[in-house]
TIMARTOR-391475 format. One record per residue: residue number from 1; x, y, z of N, C-alpha, C in turn; residue in one letter. Coordinates in nm, 2 decimals. Last residue first. Layout:
REM TIMARTOR-391475
{NUM {X Y Z} {X Y Z} {X Y Z} A}
...
REM end
This chain:
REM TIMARTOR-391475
{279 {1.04 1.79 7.61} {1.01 1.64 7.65} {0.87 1.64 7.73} X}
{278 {0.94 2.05 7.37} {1.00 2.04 7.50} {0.91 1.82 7.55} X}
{277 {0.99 2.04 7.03} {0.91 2.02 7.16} {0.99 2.01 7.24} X}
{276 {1.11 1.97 6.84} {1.14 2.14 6.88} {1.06 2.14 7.02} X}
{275 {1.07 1.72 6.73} {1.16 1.74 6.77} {1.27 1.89 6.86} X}
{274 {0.84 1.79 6.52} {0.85 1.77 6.73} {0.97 1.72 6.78} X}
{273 {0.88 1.90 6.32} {0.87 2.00 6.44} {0.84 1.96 6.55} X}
{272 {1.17 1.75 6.20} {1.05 1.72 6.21} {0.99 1.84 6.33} X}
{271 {1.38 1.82 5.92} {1.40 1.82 6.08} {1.25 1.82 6.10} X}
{270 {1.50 1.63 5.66} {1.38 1.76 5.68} {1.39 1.66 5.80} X}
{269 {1.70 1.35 5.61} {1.71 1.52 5.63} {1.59 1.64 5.70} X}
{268 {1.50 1.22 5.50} {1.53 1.19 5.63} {1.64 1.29 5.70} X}
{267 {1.47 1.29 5.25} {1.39 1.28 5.32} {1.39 1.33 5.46} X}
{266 {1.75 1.26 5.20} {1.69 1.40 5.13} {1.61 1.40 5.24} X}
{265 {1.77 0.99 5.19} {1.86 1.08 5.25} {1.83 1.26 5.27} X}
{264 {1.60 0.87 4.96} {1.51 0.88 5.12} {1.64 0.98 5.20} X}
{263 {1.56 0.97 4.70} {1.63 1.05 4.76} {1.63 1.02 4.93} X}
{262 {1.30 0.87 4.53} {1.41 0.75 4.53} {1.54 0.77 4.59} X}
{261 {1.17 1.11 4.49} {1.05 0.97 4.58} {1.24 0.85 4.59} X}
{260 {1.30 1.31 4.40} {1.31 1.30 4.54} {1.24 1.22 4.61} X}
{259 {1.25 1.22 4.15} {1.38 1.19 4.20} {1.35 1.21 4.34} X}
{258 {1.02 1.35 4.04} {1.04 1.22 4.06} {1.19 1.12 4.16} X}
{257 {1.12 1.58 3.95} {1.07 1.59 4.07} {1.09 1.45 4.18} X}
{256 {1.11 1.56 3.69} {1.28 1.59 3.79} {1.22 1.53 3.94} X}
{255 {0.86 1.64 3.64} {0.94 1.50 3.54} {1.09 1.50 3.65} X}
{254 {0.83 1.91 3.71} {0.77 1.75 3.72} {0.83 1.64 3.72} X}
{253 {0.98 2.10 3.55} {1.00 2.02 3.72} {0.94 1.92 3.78} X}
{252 {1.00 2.04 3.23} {0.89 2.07 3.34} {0.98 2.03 3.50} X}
{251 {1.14 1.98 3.07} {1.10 2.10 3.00} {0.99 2.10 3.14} X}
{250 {1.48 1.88 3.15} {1.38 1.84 3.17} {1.30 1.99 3.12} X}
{249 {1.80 1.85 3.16} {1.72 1.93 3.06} {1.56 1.91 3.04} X}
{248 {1.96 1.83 3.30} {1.87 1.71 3.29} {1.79 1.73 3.14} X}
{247 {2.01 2.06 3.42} {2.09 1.99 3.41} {2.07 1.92 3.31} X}
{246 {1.77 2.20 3.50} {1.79 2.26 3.38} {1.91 2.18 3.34} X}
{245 {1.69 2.00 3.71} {1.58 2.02 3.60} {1.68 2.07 3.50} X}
{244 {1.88 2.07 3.89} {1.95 1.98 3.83} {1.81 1.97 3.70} X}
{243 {1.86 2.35 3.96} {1.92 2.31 3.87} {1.93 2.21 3.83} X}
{242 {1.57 2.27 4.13} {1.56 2.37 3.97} {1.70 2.35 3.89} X}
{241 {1.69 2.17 4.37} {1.60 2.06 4.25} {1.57 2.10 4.11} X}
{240 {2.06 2.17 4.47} {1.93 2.24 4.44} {1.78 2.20 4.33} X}
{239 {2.19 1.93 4.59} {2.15 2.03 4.52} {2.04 2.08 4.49} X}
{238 {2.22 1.73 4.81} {2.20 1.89 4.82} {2.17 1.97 4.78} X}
{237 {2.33 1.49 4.77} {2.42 1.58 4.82} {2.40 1.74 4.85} X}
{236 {2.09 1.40 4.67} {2.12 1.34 4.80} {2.23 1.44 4.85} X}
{235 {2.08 1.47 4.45} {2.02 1.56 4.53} {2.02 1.53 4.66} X}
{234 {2.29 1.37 4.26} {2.33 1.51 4.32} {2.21 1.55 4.39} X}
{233 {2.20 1.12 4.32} {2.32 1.16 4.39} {2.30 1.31 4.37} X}
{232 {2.00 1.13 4.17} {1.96 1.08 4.28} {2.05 1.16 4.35} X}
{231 {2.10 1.21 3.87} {2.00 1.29 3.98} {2.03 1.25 4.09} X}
{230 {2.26 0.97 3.85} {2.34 1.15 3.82} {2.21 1.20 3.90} X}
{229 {2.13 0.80 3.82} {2.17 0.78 3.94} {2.24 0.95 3.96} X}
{228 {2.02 0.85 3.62} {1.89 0.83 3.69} {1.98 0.83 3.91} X}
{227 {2.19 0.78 3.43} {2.16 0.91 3.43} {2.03 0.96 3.54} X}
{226 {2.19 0.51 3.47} {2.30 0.64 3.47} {2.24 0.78 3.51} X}
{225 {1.99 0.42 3.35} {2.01 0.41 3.51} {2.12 0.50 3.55} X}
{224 {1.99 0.48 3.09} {1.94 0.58 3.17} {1.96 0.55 3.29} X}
{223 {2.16 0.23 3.00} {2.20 0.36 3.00} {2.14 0.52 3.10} X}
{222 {2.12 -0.04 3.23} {2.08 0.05 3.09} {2.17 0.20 3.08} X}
{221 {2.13 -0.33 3.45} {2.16 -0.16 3.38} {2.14 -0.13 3.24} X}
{220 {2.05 -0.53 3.63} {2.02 -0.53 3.47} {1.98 -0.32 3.49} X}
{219 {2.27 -0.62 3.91} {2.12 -0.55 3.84} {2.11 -0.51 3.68} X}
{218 {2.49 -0.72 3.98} {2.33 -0.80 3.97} {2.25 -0.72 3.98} X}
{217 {2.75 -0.64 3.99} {2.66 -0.57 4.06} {2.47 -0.61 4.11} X}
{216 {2.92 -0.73 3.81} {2.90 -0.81 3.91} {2.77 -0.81 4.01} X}
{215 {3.13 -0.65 3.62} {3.09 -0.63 3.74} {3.04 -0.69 3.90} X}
{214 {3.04 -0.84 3.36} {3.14 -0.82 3.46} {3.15 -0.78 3.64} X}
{213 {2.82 -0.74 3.41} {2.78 -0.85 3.42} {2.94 -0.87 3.50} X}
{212 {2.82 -0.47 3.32} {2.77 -0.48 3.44} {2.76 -0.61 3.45} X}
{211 {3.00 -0.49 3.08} {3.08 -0.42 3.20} {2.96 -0.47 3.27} X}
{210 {2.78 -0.55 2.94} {2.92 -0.70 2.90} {3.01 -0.64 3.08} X}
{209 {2.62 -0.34 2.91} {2.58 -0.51 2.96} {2.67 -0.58 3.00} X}
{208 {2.75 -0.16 2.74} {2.75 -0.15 2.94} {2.67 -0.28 3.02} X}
{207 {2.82 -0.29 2.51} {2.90 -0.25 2.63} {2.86 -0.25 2.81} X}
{206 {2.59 -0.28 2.42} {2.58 -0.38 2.47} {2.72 -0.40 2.52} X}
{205 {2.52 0.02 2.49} {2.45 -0.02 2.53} {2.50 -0.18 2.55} X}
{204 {2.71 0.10 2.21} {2.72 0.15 2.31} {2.70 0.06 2.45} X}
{203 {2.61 -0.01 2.02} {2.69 -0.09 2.03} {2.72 -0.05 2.17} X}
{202 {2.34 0.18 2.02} {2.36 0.03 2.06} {2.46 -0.05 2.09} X}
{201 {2.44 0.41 1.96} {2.38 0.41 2.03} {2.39 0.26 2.10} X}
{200 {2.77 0.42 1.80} {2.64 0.40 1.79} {2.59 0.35 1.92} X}
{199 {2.93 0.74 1.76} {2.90 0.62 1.82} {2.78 0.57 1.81} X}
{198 {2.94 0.92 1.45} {2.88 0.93 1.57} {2.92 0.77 1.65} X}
{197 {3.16 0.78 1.18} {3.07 0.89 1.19} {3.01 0.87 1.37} X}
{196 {3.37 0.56 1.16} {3.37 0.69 1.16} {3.33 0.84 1.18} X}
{195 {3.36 0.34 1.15} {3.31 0.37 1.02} {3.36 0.53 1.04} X}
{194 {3.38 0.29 1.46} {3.48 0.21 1.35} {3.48 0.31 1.19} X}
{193 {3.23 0.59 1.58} {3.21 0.40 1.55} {3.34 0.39 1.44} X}
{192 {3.37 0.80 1.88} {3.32 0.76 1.71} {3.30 0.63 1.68} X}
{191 {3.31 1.10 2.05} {3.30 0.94 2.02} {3.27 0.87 1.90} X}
{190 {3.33 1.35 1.96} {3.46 1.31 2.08} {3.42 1.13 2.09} X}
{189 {3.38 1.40 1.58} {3.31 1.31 1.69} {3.42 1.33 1.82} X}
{188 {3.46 1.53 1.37} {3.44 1.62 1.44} {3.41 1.53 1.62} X}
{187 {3.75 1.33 1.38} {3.68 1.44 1.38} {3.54 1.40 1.30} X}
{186 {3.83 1.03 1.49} {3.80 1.08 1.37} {3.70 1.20 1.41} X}
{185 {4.04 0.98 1.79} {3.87 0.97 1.73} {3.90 1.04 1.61} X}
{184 {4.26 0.95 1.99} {4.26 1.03 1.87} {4.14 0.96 1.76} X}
{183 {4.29 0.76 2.22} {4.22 0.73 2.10} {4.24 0.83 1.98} X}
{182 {4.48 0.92 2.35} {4.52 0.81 2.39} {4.44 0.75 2.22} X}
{181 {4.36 1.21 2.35} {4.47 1.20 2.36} {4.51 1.02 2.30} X}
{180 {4.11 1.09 2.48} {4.14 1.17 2.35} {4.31 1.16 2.28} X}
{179 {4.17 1.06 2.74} {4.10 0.95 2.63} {4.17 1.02 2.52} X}
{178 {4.27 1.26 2.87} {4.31 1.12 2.85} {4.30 1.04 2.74} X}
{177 {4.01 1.40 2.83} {4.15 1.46 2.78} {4.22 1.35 2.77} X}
{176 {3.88 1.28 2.97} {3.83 1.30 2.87} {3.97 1.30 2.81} X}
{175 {3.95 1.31 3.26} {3.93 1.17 3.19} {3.93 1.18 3.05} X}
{174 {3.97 1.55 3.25} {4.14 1.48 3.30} {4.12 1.34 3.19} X}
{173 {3.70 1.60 3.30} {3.78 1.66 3.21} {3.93 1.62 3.21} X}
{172 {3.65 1.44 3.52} {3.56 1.43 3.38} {3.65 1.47 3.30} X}
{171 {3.77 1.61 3.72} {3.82 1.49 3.71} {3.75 1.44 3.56} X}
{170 {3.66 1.89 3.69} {3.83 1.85 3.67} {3.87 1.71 3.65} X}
{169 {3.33 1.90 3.56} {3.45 1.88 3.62} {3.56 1.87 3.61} X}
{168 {3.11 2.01 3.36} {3.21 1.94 3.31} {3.28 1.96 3.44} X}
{167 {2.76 2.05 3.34} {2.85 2.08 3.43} {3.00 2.01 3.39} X}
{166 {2.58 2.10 3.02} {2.63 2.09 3.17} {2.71 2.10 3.22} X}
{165 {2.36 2.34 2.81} {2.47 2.30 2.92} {2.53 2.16 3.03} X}
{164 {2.16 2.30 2.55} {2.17 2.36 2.70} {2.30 2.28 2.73} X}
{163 {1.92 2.28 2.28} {2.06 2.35 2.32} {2.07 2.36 2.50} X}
{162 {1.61 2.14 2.17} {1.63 2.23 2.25} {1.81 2.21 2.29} X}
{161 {1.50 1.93 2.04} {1.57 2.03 1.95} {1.60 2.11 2.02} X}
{160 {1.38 1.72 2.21} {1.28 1.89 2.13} {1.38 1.93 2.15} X}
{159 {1.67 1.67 2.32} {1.52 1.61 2.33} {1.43 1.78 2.31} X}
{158 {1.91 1.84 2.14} {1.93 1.78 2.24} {1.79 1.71 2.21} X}
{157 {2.13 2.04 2.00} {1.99 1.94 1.99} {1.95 1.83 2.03} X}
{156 {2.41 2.02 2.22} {2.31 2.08 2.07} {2.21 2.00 2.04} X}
{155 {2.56 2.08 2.51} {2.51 1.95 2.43} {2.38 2.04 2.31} X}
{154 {2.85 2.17 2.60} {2.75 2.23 2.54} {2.64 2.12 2.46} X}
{153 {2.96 2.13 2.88} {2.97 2.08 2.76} {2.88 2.12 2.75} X}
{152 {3.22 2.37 3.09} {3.09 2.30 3.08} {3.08 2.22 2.98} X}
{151 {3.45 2.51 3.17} {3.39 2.38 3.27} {3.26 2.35 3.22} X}
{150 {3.52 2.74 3.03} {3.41 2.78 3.10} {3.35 2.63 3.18} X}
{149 {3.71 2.62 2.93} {3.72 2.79 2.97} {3.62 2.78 3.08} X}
{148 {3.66 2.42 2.78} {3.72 2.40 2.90} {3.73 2.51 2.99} X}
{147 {3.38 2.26 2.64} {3.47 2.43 2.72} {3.50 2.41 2.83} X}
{146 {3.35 2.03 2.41} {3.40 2.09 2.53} {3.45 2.19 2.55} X}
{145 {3.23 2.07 2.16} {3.14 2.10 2.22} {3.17 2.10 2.38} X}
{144 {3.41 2.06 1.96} {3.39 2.15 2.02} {3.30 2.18 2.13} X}
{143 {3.44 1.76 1.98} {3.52 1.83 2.07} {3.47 1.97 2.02} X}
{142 {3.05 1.67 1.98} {3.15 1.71 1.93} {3.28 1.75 2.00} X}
{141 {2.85 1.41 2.06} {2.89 1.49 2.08} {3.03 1.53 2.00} X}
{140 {2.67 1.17 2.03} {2.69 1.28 1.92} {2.73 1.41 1.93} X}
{139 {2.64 1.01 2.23} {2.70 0.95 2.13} {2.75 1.09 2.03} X}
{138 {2.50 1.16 2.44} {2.63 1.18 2.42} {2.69 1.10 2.33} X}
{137 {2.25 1.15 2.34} {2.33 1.30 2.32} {2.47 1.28 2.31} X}
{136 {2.19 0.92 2.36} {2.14 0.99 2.20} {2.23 1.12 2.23} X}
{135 {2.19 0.87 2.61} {2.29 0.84 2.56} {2.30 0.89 2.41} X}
{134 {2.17 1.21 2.76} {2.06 1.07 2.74} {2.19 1.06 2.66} X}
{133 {2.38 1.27 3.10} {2.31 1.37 2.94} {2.27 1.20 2.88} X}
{132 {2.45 1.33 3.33} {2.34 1.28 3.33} {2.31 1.33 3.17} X}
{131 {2.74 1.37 3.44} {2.64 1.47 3.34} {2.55 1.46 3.31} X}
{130 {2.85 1.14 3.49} {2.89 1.29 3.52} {2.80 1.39 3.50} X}
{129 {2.73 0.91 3.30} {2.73 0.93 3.48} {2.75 1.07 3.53} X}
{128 {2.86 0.96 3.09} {2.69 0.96 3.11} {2.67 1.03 3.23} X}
{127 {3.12 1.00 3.13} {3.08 1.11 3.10} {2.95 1.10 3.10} X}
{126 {3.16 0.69 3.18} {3.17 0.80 3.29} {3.15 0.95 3.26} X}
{125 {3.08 0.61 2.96} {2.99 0.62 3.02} {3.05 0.69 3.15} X}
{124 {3.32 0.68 2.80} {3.16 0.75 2.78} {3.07 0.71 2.86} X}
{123 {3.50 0.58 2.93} {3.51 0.71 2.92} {3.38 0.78 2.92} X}
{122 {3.46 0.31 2.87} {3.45 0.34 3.01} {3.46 0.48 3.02} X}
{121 {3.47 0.26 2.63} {3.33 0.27 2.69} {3.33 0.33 2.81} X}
{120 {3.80 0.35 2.60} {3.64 0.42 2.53} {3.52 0.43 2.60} X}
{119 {3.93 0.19 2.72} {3.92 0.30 2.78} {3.82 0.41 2.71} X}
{118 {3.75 -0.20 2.78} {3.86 -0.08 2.68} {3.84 0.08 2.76} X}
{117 {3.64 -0.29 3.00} {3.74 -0.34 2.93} {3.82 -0.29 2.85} X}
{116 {3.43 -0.21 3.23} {3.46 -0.21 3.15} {3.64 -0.24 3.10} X}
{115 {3.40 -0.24 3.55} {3.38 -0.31 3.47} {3.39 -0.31 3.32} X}
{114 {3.43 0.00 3.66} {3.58 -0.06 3.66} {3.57 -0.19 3.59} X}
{113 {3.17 0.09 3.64} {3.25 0.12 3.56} {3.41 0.08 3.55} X}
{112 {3.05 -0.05 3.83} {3.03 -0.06 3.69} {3.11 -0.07 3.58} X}
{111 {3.17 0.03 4.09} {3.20 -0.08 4.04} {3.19 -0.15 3.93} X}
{110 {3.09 0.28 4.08} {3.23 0.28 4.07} {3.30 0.12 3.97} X}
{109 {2.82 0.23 4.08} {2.86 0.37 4.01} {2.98 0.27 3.96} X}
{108 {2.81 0.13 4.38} {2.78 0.03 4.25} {2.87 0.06 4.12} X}
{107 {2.87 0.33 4.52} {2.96 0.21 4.52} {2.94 0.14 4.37} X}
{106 {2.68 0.48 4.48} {2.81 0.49 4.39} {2.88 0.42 4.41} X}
{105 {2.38 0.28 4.35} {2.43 0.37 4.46} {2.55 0.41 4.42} X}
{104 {2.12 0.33 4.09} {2.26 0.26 4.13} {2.36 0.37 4.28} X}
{103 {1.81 0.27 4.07} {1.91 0.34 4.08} {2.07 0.31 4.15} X}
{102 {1.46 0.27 3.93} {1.56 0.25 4.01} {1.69 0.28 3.95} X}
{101 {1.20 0.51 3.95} {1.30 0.46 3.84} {1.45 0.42 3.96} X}
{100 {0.87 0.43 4.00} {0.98 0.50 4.10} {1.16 0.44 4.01} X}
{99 {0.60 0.51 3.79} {0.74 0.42 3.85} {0.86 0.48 3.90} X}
{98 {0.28 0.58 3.73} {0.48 0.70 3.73} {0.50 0.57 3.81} X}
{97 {0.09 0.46 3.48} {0.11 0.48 3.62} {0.28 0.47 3.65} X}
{96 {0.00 0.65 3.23} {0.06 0.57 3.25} {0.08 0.59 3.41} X}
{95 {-0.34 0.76 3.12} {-0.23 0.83 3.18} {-0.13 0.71 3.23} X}
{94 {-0.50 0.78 2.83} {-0.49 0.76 2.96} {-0.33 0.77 2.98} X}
{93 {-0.68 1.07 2.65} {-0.55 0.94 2.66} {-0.49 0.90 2.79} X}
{92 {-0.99 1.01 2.53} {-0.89 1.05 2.63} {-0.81 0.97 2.63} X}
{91 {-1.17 1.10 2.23} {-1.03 0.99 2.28} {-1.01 1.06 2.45} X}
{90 {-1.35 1.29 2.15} {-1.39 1.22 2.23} {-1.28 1.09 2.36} X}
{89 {-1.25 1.40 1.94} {-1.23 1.48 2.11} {-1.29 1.41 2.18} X}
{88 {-1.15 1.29 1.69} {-1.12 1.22 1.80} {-1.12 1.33 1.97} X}
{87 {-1.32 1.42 1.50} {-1.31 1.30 1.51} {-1.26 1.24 1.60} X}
{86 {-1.29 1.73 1.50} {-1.40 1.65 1.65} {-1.43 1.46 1.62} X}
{85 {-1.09 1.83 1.45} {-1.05 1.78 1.56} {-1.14 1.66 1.63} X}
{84 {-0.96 1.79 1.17} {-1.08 1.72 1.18} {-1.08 1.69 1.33} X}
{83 {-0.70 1.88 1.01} {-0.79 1.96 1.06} {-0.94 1.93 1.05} X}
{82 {-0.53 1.70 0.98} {-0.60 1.69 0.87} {-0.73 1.79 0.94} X}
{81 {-0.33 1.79 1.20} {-0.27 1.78 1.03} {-0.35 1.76 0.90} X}
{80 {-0.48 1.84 1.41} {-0.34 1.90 1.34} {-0.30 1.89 1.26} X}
{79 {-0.65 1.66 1.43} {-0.66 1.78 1.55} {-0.55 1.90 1.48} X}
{78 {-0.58 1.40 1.33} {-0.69 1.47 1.29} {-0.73 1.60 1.33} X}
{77 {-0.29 1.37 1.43} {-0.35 1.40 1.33} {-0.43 1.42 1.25} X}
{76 {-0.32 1.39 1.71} {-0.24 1.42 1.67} {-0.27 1.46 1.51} X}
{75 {-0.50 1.19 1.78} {-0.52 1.33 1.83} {-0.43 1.43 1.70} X}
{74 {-0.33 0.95 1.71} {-0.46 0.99 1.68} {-0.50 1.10 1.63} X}
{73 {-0.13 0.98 1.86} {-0.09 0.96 1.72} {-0.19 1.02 1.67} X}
{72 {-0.24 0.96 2.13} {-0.15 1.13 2.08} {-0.16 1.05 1.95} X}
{71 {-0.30 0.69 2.08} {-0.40 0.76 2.09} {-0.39 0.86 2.08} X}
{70 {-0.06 0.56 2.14} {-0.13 0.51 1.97} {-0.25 0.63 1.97} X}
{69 {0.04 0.61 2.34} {0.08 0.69 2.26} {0.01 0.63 2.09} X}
{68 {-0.16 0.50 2.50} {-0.13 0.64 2.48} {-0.09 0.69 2.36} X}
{67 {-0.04 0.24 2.46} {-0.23 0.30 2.42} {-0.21 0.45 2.41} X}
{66 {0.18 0.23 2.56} {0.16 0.22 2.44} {0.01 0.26 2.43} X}
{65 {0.09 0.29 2.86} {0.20 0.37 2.75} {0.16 0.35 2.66} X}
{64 {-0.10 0.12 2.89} {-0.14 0.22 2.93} {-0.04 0.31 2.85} X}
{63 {0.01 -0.23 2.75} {0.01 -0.09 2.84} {-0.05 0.01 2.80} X}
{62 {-0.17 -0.44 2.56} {-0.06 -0.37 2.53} {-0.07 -0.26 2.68} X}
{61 {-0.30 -0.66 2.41} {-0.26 -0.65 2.56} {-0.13 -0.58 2.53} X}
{60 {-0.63 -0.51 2.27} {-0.52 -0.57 2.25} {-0.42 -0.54 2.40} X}
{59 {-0.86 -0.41 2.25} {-0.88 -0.53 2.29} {-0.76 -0.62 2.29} X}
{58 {-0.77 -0.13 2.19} {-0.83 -0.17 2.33} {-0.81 -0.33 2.35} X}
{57 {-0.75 -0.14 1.92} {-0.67 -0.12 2.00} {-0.66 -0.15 2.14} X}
{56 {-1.00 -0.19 1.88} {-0.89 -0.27 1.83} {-0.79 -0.25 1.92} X}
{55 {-1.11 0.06 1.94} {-1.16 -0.07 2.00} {-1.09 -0.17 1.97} X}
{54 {-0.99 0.25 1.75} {-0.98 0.25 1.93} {-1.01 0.11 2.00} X}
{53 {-1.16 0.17 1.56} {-0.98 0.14 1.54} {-0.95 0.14 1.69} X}
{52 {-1.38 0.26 1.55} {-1.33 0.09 1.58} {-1.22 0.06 1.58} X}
{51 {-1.33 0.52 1.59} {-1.41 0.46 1.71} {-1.39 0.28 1.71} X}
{50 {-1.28 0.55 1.33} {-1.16 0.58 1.47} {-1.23 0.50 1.54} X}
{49 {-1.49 0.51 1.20} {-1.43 0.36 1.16} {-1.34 0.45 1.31} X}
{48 {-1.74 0.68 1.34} {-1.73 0.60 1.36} {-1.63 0.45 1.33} X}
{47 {-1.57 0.90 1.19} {-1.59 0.92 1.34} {-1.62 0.75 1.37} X}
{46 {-1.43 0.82 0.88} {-1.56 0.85 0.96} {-1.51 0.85 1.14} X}
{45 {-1.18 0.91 0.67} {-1.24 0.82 0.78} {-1.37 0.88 0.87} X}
{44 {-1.02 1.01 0.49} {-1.18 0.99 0.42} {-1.25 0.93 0.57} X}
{43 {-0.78 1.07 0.58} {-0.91 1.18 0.56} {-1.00 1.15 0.56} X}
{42 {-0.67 0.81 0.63} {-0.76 0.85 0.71} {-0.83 1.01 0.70} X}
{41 {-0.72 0.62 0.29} {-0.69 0.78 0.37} {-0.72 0.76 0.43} X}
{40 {-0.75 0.27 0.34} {-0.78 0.39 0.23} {-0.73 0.56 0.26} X}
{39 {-0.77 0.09 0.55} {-0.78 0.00 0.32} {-0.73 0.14 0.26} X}
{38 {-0.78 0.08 0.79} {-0.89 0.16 0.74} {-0.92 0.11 0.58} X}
{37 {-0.57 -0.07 0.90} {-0.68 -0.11 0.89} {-0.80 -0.04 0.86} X}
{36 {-0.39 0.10 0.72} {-0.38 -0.02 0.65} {-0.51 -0.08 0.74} X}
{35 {-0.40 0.32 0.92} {-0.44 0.34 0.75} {-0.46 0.19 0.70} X}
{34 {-0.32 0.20 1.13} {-0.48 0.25 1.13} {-0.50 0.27 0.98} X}
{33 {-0.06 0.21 1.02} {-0.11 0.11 1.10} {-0.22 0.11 1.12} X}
{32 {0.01 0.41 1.04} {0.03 0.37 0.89} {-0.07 0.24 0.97} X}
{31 {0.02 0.56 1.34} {-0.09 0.58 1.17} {-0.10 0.50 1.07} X}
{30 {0.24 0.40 1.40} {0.05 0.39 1.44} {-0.02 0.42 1.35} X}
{29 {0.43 0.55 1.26} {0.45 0.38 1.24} {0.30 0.33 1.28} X}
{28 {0.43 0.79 1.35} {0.40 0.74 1.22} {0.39 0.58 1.19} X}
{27 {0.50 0.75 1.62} {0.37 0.79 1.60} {0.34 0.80 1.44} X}
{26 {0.73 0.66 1.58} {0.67 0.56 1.68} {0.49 0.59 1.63} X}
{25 {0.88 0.82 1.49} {0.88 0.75 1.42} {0.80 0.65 1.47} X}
{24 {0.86 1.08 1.65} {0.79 1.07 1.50} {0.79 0.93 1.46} X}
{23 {0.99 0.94 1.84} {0.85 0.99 1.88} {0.77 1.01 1.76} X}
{22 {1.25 0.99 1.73} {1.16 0.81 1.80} {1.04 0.84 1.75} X}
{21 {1.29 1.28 1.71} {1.32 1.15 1.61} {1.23 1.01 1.65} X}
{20 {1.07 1.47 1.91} {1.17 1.38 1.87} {1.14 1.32 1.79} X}
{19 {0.90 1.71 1.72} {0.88 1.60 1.83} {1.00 1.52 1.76} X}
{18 {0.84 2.00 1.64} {1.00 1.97 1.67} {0.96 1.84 1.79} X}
{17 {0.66 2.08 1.47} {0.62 2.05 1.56} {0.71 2.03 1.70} X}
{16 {0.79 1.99 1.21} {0.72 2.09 1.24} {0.74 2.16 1.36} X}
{15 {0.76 1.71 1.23} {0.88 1.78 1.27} {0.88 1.87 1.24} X}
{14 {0.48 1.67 1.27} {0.55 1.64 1.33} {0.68 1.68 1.37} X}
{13 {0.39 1.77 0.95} {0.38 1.81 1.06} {0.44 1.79 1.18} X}
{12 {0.58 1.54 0.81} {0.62 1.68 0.82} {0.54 1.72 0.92} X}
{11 {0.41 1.33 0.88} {0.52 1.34 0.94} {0.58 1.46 0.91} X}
{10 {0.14 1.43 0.78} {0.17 1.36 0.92} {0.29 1.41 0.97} X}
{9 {0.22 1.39 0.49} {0.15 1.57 0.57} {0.18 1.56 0.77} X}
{8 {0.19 1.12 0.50} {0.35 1.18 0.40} {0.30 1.34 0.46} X}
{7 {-0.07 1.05 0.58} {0.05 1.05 0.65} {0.16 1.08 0.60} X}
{6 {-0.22 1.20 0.39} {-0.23 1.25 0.48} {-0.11 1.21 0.60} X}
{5 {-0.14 1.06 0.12} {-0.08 1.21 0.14} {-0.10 1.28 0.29} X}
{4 {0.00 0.72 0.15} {-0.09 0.85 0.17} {-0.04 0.96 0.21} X}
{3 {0.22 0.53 0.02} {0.19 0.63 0.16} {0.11 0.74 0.12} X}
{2 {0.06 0.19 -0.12} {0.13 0.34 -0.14} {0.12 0.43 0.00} X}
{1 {0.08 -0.12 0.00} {0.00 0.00 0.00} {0.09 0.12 0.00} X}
REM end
């Protein structure tokens, strides 16, 4: 089946729209997927075929996420791209239930990372850990994009195309410089694949499998556990909860917030006011 003009309009709107790479590709992959159980355009679609496509959807064992996001696909482009909002105002998209995201203590941290085998992965992911940046960013980092003047790395289009900062330290930056030095990478990349161009996300990933098995630590790590422990720890040590949002590069304090349910040191900090009582 040929790509229809309303989803070949879809995906331009979308990046439009500046919705991540995945997210376009997660939410075009659902349309095409309602098109082929529609036979025809979803222009031509009636209120009532969505209504059966919803119920397909429903009767399938999929999460509260994935229903979601088959149902923003929806919204998405009858509400925006084929300017037919009242075919789906009836959708509400349900809301996934927030998981307390587990987390590596620094002992763990340390012992991850002395699990690695070459001085590459072990670089980049101690620059995960330092900086809590998603691995999509830090595969595609540039050496210009370290300032050493100013102690920070400039990460460029980052999640929604949005530019921001973090924090680069002395010891990050010793490590880096090391590396560099030691690897001499194919420009522009500070991490590069064999071929040359960006590191790849994956091969990345089944690095940090091969180091946490090594390791030893008996917990099935990922990449964002890194970056999940970069929160924990810097708020266990005090920081401030607004910086580490603009750290994180989170677009809401919400989404950061989440950290202080997995911070019990934080907790158990706040002085209780009967402790001010007389015995």
């Amino acid at each position: 089946m040929a790509v229809s003009l309303s989803l070949s309009r879809f995906a331009g709107d979308l990046q439009m729209a500046n919705r991540a790479h995945k997210t376009i590709q997660q939410y075009v992959a659902s349309v095409r997927r309602f098109e082929e159980f529609l036979g025809h355009d979803p222009c031509d679609a009636s209120q009532e075929s969505v209504r059966r496509w919803v119920d397909v959807l429903r009767q399938q064992a999929i999460g509260a996420s994935r229903l979601a996001l088959h149902y923003s696909a929806l919204k998405f482009l009858y509400a925006r791209t084929l300017g037919q909002p009242e075919k789906v105002a009836w959708i509400t998209v349900p809301k996934a239930k927030a998981h307390l995201p587990s987390t590596l203590s620094q002992a763990e941290v340390a012992r991850l990372l002395d699990g690695f085998t070459t001085t590459k992965y072990r670089t980049f992911f101690t620059l995960v850990y330092a900086t809590g940046l998603r691995i999509n960013e830090a595969c595609r980092l540039e050496t210009r994009d370290i300032d050493a003047m100013q102690q920070v790395i400039h990460v460029r289009d980052g999640k929604g195309g949005k530019d921001r900062m973090v924090p680069m330290g002395a010891k990050l930056y010793r490590a880096l410089r090391t590396y560099y030095k030691h690897m001499q990478p194919p420009k522009p990349w500070l991490f590069a694949s064999k071929s040359g161009g960006p590191l790849c996300a994956d091969t990345a990933r089944r690095a940090l499998l091969c180091a946490a098995a090594v390791s030893g630590i008996g917990k099935f790590v990922n990449p964002h556990l890194l970056r999940h422990a970069f929160a924990t720890h810097l708020l266990e040590s005090g920081e401030d909860l607004r910086k580490i949002q603009v750290v994180l590069g989170h677009a809401s304090i919400t989404s950061t917030q989440i950290y202080t349910q997995v911070a019990p040191g934080q907790i158990a900090a706040v002085r209780s006011p009967l402790e001010d009582l007389p015995e």
